[in-house]
N, C-alpha and C positions, 0 to 999 in steps of 0.2 A: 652751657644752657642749650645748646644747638642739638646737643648731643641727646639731650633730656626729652626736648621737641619732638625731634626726630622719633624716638621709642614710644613716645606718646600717639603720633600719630599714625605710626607703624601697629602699633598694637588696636587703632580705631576701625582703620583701615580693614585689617585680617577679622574682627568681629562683626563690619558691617558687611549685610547679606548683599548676594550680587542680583542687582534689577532682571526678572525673568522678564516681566510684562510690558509691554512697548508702553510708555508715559509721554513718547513725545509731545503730541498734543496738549495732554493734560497737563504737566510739571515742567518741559521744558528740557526733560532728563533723558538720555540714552541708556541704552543697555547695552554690554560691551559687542553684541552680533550686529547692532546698529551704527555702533563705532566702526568696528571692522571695512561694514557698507560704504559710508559717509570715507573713512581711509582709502577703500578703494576709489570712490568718485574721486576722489583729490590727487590720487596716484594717474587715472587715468587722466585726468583733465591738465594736469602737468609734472611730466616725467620726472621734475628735478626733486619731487617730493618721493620718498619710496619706505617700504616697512622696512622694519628690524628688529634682531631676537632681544638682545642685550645678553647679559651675565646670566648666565643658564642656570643658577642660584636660586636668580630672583624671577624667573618668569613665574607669572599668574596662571594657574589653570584656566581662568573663566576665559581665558586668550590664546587665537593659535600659538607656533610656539614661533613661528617664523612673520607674526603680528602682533609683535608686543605694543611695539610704540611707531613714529612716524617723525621722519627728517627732514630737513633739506640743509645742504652744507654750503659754506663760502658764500651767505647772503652780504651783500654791501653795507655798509651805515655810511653814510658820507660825509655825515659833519654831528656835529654833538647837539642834543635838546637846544642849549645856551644859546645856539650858534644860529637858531632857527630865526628866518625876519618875516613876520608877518605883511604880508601887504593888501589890496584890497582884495587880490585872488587867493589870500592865506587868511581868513578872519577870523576872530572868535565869537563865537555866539555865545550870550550866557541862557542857560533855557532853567527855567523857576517850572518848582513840578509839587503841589499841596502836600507839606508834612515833613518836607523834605529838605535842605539847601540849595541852592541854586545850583549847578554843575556848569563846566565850562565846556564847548566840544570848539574844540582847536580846526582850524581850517574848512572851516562851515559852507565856506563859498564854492570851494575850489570843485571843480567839474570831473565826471568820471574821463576816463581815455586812458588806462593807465594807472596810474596814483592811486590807490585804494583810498574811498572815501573814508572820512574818520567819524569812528563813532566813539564819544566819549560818555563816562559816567562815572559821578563820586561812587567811590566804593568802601567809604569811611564806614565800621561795625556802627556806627549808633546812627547812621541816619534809618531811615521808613525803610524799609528792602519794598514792600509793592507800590510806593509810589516812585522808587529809585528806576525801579525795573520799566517801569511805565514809561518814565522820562526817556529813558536808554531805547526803549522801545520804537519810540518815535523819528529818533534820528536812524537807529538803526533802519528804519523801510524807506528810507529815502536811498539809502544806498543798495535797497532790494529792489528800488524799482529801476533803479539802473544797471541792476546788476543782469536783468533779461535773462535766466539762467535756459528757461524752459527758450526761449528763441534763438542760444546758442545752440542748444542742443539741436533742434531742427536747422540751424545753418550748417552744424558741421556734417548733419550726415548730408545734403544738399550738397554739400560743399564735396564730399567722396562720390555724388551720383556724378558731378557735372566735371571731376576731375578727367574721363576717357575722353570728352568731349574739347579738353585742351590741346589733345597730341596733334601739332602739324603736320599735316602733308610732306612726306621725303621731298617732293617734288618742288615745294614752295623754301625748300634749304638751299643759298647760294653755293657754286663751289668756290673753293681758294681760287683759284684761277681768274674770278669773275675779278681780283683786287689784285693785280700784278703791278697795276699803272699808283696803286697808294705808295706815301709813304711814310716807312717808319717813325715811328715818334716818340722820344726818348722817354724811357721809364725813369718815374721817379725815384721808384725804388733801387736801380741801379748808381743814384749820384752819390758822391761823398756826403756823409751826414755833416751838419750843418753844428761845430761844436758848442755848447750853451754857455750864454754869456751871465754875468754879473747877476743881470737883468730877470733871465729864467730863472734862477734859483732863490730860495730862501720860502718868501708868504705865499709863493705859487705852486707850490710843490702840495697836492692834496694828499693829507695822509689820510688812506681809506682804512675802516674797520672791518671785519667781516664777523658773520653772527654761526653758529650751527642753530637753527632751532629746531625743536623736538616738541610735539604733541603727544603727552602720553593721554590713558582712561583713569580719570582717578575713580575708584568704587565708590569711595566714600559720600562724594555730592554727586556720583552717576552721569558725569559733564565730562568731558576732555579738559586737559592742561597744557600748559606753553610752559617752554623751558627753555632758556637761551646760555649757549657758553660762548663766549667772542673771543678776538685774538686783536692785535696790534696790527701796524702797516707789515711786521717783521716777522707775523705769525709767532710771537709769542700769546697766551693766554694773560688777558685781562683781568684785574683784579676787582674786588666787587664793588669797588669806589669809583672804577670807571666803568662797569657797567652802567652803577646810575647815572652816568653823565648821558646815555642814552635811553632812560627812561625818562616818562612826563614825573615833573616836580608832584604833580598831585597823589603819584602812586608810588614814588621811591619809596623804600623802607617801609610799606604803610601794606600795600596788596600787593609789591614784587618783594619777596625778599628770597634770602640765601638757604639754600634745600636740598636734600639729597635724593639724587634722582633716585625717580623707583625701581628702575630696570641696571641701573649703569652705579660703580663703584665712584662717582664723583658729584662733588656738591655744585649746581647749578642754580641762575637766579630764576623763582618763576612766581609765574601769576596765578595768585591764587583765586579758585573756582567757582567761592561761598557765591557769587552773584549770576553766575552765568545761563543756570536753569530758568530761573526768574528773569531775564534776559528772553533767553531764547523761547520763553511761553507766549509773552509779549507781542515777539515779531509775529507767530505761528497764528497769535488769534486776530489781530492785525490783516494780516493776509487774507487769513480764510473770510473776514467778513468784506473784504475787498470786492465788490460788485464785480468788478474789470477783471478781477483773475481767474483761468477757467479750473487753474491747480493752483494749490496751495503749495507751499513750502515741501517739498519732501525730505525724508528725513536724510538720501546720502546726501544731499545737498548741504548738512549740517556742517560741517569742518570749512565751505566755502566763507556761509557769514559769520564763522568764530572766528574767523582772521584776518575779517573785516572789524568788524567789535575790537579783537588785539590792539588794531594796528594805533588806538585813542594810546595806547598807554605805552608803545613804541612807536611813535611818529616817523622816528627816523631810521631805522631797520627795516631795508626797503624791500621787504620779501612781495608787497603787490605784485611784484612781475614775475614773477613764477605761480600766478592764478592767468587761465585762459580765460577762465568763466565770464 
């Protein structure tokens, strides 16, 4: 059946045209030189993300050939969906949006510093798609307006003006000599390690998971995609029955499922895109009617709040910390 999938939307893919005309605004849709753009903002704002060709096979021409798609390897998961305990800084909100079902956005409270806010939304084929989008919309700019993207960018180049102004005075540096009268004081790291008892072993022992994930351009909805392959505490690969132990229950088997990458000879689990334009139109109009903002959303800036929006349907795949933004 996979197999059948697959030719089907391989064959959809190659017959649908590649977006020449910038839609961001209007659709919510990228074009692949927009990707490109938005890839590089992501690559510059943090290194651990970077391009790749894949299977020289399957490159796309509408893409360089050394920017097919975009990684980042050895992200952490640290404990599974199940395993997650809400408390009053983890809550759930339910938010009702006309024509639509209720959706749930899981940790509604919890404050930026870190943690990528979570933006949730049903992504069930038969509910409204424009009032779904609207709902997702809304959570989603709560986590734009903390996200200050346009006020990092002026701290950081502030940040490169005021770094000459750190270097101290040779003169203001003690010499050795100034500490003759100290003394030594035993290094931790030199004592006999301490061997582990009964006690340290067994429910304390965290087994961590680590994720690859990968953003590729699908042509076909003109959005980018998420595509994750995990491994074990042992670095063996994970089977697809434990990946969904790390997706939300709302989206397992429903809008993650098991696919074969577009660039790379292996089947990976990913989230599919039907919603993301209509997502991403949302925040953009959102924004721009924002009294208080002097810019709007730009569009490299697009791969930043796509993996804030992810993170609803991977809670606990803690890739937040490889965004500076």
């Amino acid at each position: 059946m996979n197999s059948v999938q697959n030719i089907f939307f391989g064959i959809r893919e190659y017959l649908s045209p590649v977006l020449k005309n910038s839609k961001f605004k209007e659709t919510g849709c990228i074009t692949p030189e927009e990707f490109e753009a938005a890839g590089d903002f992501l690559v510059y704002k943090c290194p651990t993300w970077s391009w790749e060709g894949g299977e020289p096979s399957k490159k796309r021409d509408y893409l360089h050939t050394d920017k097919q798609f975009l990684i980042t390897r050895n992200v952490p998961c640290l404990r599974r969906v199940k395993q997650m305990e809400y408390t009053d800084e983890d809550a759930e909100t339910q938010i009702e949006s006309d024509g639509a079902d209720a959706w749930v956005m899981s940790h509604s409270s919890r404050v930026s510093g870190g943690p990528i806010e979570e933006i949730a939304g049903s992504m069930d084929e038969d509910e409204d798609e424009e009032a779904e989008a609207e709902a997702q919309a809304k959570v989603a700019l709560k986590a734009m307006e903390r996200l200050n993207l346009q006020d990092q960018l002026r701290a950081d180049q502030d940040q490169d003006d005021d770094d000459d102004g750190d270097i101290p005075d040779m003169d203001d540096i003690p010499d050795m000599d100034d500490f003759d009268d100290m003394e030594e004081e035993a290094d931790p790291a030199t004592l006999a390690p301490k061997a582990p008892t009964e006690a340290d072993r067994g429910d304390k022992i965290l087994n961590v998971r680590t994720y690859d994930v990968f953003i590729t351009y699908d042509k076909y909805y003109q959005t980018p995609r998420m595509w994750l392959f995990g491994y074990d505490e042992h670095r063996r690969p994970l089977v697809s029955s434990q990946i969904f132990e790390d997706v939300s229950q709302d989206y397992a088997k429903k809008t993650v499922t098991i696919e074969t990458h577009p660039h790379l000879n292996m089947s990976l689990a990913s989230i599919h895109p039907c919603r993301h334009g209509a997502v991403m139109k949302k925040i953009i109009e959102k924004v721009a009617n924002d009294e208080g903002k002097e810019e709007p959303v730009r569009v490299d800036q697009y791969l930043i709040i796509f993996l804030k929006f992810m993170s609803s349907v991977v809670p606990t795949i803690d890739y937040d910390n490889t965004i500076s933004a």
